[in-house]
Phi, psi and omega in degrees: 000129167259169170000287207293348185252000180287139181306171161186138181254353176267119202243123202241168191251139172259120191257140210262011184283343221251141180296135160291142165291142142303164187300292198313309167304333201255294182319317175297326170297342181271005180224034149259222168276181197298328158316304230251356155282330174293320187304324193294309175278297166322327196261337164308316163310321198254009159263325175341304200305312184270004186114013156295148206260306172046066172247005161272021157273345224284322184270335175297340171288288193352286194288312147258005181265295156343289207285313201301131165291009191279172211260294169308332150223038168278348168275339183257325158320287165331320163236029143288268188341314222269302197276344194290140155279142193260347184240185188263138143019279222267006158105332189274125159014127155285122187298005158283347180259354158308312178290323157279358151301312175306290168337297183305300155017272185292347182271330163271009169234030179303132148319309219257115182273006186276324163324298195254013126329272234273327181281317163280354176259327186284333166273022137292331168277338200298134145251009166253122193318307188308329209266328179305305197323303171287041153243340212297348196290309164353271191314300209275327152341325197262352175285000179263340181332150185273317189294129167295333168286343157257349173282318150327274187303341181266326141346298172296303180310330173285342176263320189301280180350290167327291200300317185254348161209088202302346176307322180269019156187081185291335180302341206300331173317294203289314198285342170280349178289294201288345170288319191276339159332286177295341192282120165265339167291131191253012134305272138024257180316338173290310172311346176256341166300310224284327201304305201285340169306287196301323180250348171224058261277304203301295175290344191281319184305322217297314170297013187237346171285331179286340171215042171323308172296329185298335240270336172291002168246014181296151147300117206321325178314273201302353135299340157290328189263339158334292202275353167296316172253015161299314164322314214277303160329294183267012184257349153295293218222090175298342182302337194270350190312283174331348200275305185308312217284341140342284180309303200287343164280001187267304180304355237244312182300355228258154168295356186248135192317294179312308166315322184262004134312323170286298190313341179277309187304331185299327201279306185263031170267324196271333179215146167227086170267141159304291199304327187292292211312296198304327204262320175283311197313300179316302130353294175305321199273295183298342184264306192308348194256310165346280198283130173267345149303139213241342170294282202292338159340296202277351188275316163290006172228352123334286160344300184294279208331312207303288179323342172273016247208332189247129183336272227284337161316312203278003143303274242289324146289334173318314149325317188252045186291334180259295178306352199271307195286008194281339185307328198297336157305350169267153190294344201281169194266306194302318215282312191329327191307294156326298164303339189261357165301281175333311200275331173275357164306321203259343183298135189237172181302315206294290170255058187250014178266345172269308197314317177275347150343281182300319169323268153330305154297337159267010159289336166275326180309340205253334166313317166260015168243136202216357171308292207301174195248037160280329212308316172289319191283355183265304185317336188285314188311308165300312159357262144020264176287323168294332160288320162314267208326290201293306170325291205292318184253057192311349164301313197296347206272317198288350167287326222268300196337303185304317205291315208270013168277009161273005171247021119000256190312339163347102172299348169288107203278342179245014146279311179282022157262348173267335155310337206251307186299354171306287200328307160349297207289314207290333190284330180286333175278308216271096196305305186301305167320334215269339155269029208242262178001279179319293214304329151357292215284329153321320219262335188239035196259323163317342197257353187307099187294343200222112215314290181334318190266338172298312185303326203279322179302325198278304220272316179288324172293287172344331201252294199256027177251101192256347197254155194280351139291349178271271200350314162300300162323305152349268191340280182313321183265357157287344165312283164323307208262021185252331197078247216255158179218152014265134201308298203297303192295340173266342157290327174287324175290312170277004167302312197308308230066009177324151183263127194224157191308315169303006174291155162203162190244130191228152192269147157308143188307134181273125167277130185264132202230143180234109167309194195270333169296322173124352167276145176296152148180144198265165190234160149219179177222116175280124177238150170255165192210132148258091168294334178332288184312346152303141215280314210282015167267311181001172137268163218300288196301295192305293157003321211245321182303286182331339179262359161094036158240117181250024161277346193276342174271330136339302198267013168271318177313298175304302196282332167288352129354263189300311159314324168256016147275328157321288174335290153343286188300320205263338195239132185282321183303117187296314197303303173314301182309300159334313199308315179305283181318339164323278191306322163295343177257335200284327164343275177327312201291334173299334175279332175297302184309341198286326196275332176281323183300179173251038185268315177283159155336294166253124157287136149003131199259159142329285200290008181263325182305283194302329189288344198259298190328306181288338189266337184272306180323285177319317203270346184252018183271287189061039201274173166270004209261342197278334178292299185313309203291317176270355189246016185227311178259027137287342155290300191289005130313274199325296188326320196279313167308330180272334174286315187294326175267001172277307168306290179315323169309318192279336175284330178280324186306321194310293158335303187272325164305317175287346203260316196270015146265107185291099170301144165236130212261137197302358199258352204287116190312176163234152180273124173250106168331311175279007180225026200242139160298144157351289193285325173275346165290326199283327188289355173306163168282129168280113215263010170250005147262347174279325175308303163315316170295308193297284199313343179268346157106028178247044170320099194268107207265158177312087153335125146348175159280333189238108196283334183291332167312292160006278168307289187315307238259341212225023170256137172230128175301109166266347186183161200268157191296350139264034175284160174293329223216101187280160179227105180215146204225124144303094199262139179229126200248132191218098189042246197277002188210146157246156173253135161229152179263105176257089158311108191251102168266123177263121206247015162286194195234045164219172201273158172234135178241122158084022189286129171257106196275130146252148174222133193235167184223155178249116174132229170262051199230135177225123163285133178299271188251130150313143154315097165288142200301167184223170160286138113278129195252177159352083215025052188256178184216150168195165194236119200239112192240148174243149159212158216220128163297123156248110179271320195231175189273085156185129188335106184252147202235121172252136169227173171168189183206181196241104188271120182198154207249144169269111128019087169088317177291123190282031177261182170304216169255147183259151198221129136261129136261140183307134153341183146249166176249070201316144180228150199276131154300356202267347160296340213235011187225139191214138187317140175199164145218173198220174191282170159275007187277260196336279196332309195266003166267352178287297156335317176260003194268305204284119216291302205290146177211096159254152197249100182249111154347085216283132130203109205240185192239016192295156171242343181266157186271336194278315181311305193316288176326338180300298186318283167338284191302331160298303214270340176282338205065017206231155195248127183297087198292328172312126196275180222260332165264351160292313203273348183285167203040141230243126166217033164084007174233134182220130165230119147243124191244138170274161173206172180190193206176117156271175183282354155292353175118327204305172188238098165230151185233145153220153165248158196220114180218115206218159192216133184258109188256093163288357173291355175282330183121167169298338182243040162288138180260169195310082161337143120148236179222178172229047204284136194257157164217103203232146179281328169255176186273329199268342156255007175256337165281004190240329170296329183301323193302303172300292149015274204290341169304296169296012185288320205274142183274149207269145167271164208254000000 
């Protein structure tokens, strides 16, 4: 075993600038005063530490250190003992440490209880048997202590004691059982509960049947360790489930967050009664309302999700679906996101009429609120959730509508686009809504701020106004929102200044000026003011033209069409008809002029041109074939997009039902509790040990088929096989830090002293602790681990080299250097997905751009995209049916997610150039987009390492 493998529980920060002292030098500081003895034992520890050996000090600490009461250094004594070696070569006991054994002794019958605490926690490290033995009358003396604080620590030192050597005290069971009788501190009693779990199973229920009713007046530490062996207990042996499951719904009560958190979990592994489930679920509910972490907010409802996760469960929450929304009071976005997931998994006809209820009162609460800057994003969210609920439950659509067509007028332009697209859907399915919808869509279609939402309000009036009073109604507010026409001759009279009634001429505020005499006297000024000429009197629609976007005069063209051809069909009368299509046309022709004059910001675009043009042609035509097209297969468009995305929904739902019902196959055994063996009870998962594993980062994920293959996969070469000093490091990457394990072999025939791994790092990467240096004898080996903090998603380089000095040789110090050590971004990106709304405003956000070139030798395009996605992590947002079939072009768009949080998005757009022949490979570009450089250059990076498919 080397240096660097000696047990230690202590970890000292080393400063690595400082000269080592001589023996000689040292021995003279320890038989000086009490200063220059603390300094003096610190810097011995700290060569211990690194492999010196020092054992002629051994008796001079004895002999002037030992005896001394001071406090700083019977605590660095404790860990000189601890690090020193005790034994000869040949394995037997130093007769010197007998005289320190006395010392303990006496420290353990010391006045002072921070002493002998502090003496009994450094005998939990000892592993020699010889030395504890004359201490044990000591150890167990001090469970009489009056200080809770040495009677605590003297438990622990008798159970470590037990555990490694049950000979020098076999009684420990019985005597800490009858010490946890008496005992009232409940630190104490917890170490002494935690003992007998471990070391006695049997006494620990017995003292626990005794005082079972009591258990809600415990302290929380010890309640905890309770509902840890209530657990342990029926998850051996189901048969004790009856004895318990009591206490734990009484813990379900305890005042402390943490107890009632274990107890639901613990409740629901233990029982799945609709009551117990309704009794943790609540529980689960109450801390989350509770808790002001927001962290802790999201674990606990990770927790409901588990639960909703299981069939015969997910009744059972469904009840408790109005309580899930009291969560909705918290400010973060992320838990709201979560609860309203959740709550529309579970929602059912029975409730889902309180739900939109609810739903609806915080769409108004967000109206009126406009400081956070979440508001709008919540507000998309009830949005959203309300439309779903009014799909799966269409009575509901007609509660829902009115309220949310008032965020129409929203300035938040992509909450009233999750509004227009309700609308969309709800006006096309739902027959009975649609003169509830139009009369709506009228009454707030003036206050509408946002071109993107106007256009969509014109297409929807346009479509669905079928009786000759909506139609009329059209007419007048495009009127009202275009104002006075013809736009260009009315726009030139207030260029002009023509004088208009709203002018008014006004006197300027009067200034008081103090002359040179010192007397006052005043000024004033006359002004004329046009408020006209200010954009914002405009009306809405001449506003948006006048700023040069005539696409919105397109889709104004199209539906004032349609609306007079409608007319048409509805009024008999030649006269009216013309009069209408008059009017509907002379719009249009006001608007061509308008795009053509140079009075807006931008001219009139072509196809906007040909679209109004082509739209005047049909009205002075009036053919059918031109009726059919706008007023029946433009709706049977929609009709076909909106059944196809309903289908794809009922396909994912389908899926996802199918993936949480656990089929059983008829051949399949069936498992009987009262008859499953011990030892097969046991292959269950422990969840406080998977737990205890997940926080220490050894989570054990599914391997390969050849997990040693795996591993070997994730080894790096640090220095070539003839180097003095071989190197080679395991790198394990664990969420937010990686560890790498570097196996450092010495492969000369002299001692290496003060051998160092240094390392630096390039990127978002930071090391957490230097190495400390080690000894190496002769072709000896040792394994030296670092961790390195990863803040962000982007290809990081670690280097460094290994310094380290010979034995006996005056030259300097000798240096290899290290490989560098690429670290893969691809730990860090994980598959993920969004709406196409979301994409493309990320898309449109996002600074960064890299455009990497294909160049593969794949010939298929569907392989190729195969490819990508595989070698990328990122998940294909295109549905599955864009992608069918061949026609020598493929556009896809990606998406991923890193565990920061971070966004990456791409498209892929590629090509088969048959003029090359069939077996040209894929043309064509990939572009990434990312909010940071470093993940949008490491994904490119990663790209292009991988494009070409390797042959096997």
């Amino acid at each position: 075993m080397t240096a660097a493998e000696n047990v230690c529980y202590t970890l000292i920060n080393v400063p690595m600038d400082s000269e080592p002292p001589s023996e000689i030098s040292l021995k003279n500081d320890l038989k000086g005063d009490v200063k220059l003895k603390t300094e003096a034992l610190k810097k011995v520890i700290i060569m211990i530490l690194n492999g010196e050996k020092l054992p002629g000090l051994l008796m001079t600490i004895i002999r002037f250190v030992l005896p001394l009461q001071d406090h700083t250094i019977k605590k660095l004594l404790l860990v000189f003992w601890e690090i020193v070696p005790k034994t000869t070569p040949d394995g037997r006991l130093l007769q010197e440490m007998i005289l320190v054994c006395d010392a303990y002794r006496k420290d353990l019958q010391h006045p002072n209880e921070f002493i002998r605490g502090s003496t009994l926690r450094f005998l939990c490290k000892l592993k020699e048997a010889e030395l504890l033995e004359p201490l044990m009358p000591a150890i167990r003396a001090c469970l009489e202590h009056r200080h809770s604080y040495v009677r605590r620590n003297a438990v622990l030192a008798i159970y470590t004691i037990y555990r490694n050597f049950e000979h020098l005290i076999p009684d420990a069971p019985e005597l800490i059982h009858d010490f946890l009788v008496n005992e009232k501190d409940a630190s104490c009693k917890r170490n002494a509960f935690m003992m007998l779990i471990h070391a006695d199973q049997d006494r620990a229920l017995d003292y626990l049947s005794t005082c079972i009713d009591q258990v809600q007046t415990f302290g929380d530490i010890l309640q905890l360790v309770i509902v840890e062996l209530i657990y342990k207990v029926c998850h051996a042996n189901p048969s004790e489930r009856a004895r318990f499951i009591r206490c734990i719904y009484n813990l379900l009560q305890s005042s402390s967050p943490a107890v009632k958190y274990e107890a639901a979990g613990t409740l629901v592994t233990l029982s799945s009664a609709p009551t117990a489930i309704k009794a943790a679920a609540q529980c689960y509910i109450d801390l989350i309302i509770k808790e002001s972490d927001n962290n802790v907010k999201l674990i606990v409802l990770d927790r409901l999700i588990e639960l909703k996760e299981h069939p015969s469960h997910e009744r059972v929450l469904q009840d408790l679906v109005m309580d899930i929304l009291r969560v909705l009071s918290t400010p973060d976005l992320e838990v709201r996101k979560k609860t309203l997931q959740l709550a529309l998994d579970l929602v059912s006809s029975r409730n889902v009429e309180e739900l939109v209820i609810v739903l609806k009162k915080e769409v108004i609460k967000t109206n009126n609120v406009t400081e956070h800057e979440d508001t709008d994003k919540y507000r998309q969210l009830l949005v959203r959730t309300l439309h779903s609920c009014s799909v799966r439950f269409p009575d509901m659509a007609a509660n829902v509508i009115p309220v949310l067509m008032e965020f129409l007028s929203d300035n938040n332009e992509a909450a009233a686009a999750d509004v227009l697209e309700f609308v969309r859907e709800a006006i096309q399915r739902f027959d009975n809504l649609r003169p509830l919808i139009v009369e709506k869509m009228l009454e707030v279609f003036h206050a509408i701020k946002s071109v993107k939402i106007y256009r969509g309000a014109l297409w929807i009036l346009g479509e669905y106004c079928s009786t000759k009073e909506d139609i009329q109604s059209v007419m007048t507010e495009v009127r009202r929102s275009l104002g006075e026409i013809p736009i260009v001759e009315s726009e030139i009279k207030k260029e002009a200044g023509e004088l208009k009634p709203e002018e008014e001429v006004s006197v300027g505020p009067v200034q008081k000026l103090v002359t040179e005499m010192g007397t006052y006297a005043t000024q004033s000024a006359l002004s004329s003011s046009r408020p006209a000429k200010k954009e914002e009197d405009r009306p809405p629609l001449r506003g948006f033209l006048l700023d040069g976007d005539f696409f919105v005069a397109a889709s104004l063209a199209t539906t004032l069409t349609k609306i007079a051809l409608r007319y048409v069909s509805l009024v008999q009368e030649k006269k009216k008809q013309n009069s209408f299509i008059a009017e509907a046309m002379l719009l249009m022709a006001t608007i061509l002029h308008l795009g053509k004059s140079s009075l807006p910001k931008k001219p009139i675009t072509d196809d906007d041109v040909d679209r109004i043009s082509l739209c005047l042609k049909v009205l002075s035509e009036c053919s059918p074939l031109m009726n059919d097209i706008f007023n029946k297969e433009c709706r049977q468009s929609l009709s076909h997009m909106l059944s196809a995305k309903l289908e794809e929904e009922k396909l994912s739902q389908k899926k996802e039902s199918e993936k949480r019902n656990v089929t059983v196959q008829p051949d399949d055994p069936i498992s009987f509790m009262q008859l499953t063996a011990k030892n097969e009870m046991n292959s269950k998962e422990d969840q406080f040990q998977l737990s205890l594993l997940a926080a220490m980062g050894n989570t054990q994920r599914k391997e390969a088929a050849d997990p040693l293959a795996s591993k070997l996969n994730k080894v790096t070469q640090l220095t070539g096989f003839s180097d003095p000093v071989y190197a080679e490091a395991y790198v394990h990457v664990n969420q937010y830090d990686i560890v790498l394990d570097v196996l450092v072999v010495n492969q000369t025939s002299d001692t290496l002293q003060n051998c160092t791994l240094e390392l630096a790092t390039l990127g978002d990467l930071k090391l957490v602790e230097k190495p400390s240096p080690l000894t190496l004898a002769p072709h000896d080996f040792a394994n030296i681990k670092a961790n390195v903090k990863v803040a962000s998603t982007e290809n990081g380089i670690i280097f460094g080299n290994i310094v380290y000095d010979v034995s006996g040789a005056a030259s300097d110090r000798n240096c290899v250097v290290l490989s560098d050590i690429h670290i893969d971004i691809m730990d860090y990106i994980q598959p993920a997905s969004c709406t196409d709304a979301e994409f493309r405003q990320m898309w449109a956000e996002f600074e960064w751009e890299n455009k990497v070139t294909v160049n593969t030798n794949i010939i298929d395009l569907n392989e190729y995209l195969q490819h990508i996605l595989k070698s990328t992590n990122m998940k294909c947002l295109t549905p599955e049916k864009a992608l069918s079939g061949y026609c020598g072009f493929m556009a896809a768009n990606l998406y991923a997610r890193s565990i920061f949080g971070e966004d990456a998005l791409a498209n892929v757009s590629i090509e088969k150039p048959i003029h090359l022949g069939p077996e040209a490979p894929v043309t064509g570009h990939i572009r990434i987009r990312a909010k940071s450089q470093g993940m949008a250059l490491s994904l490119g990076d990663k790209i292009n390492l991988s494009q070409k498919k390797t042959s096997l």
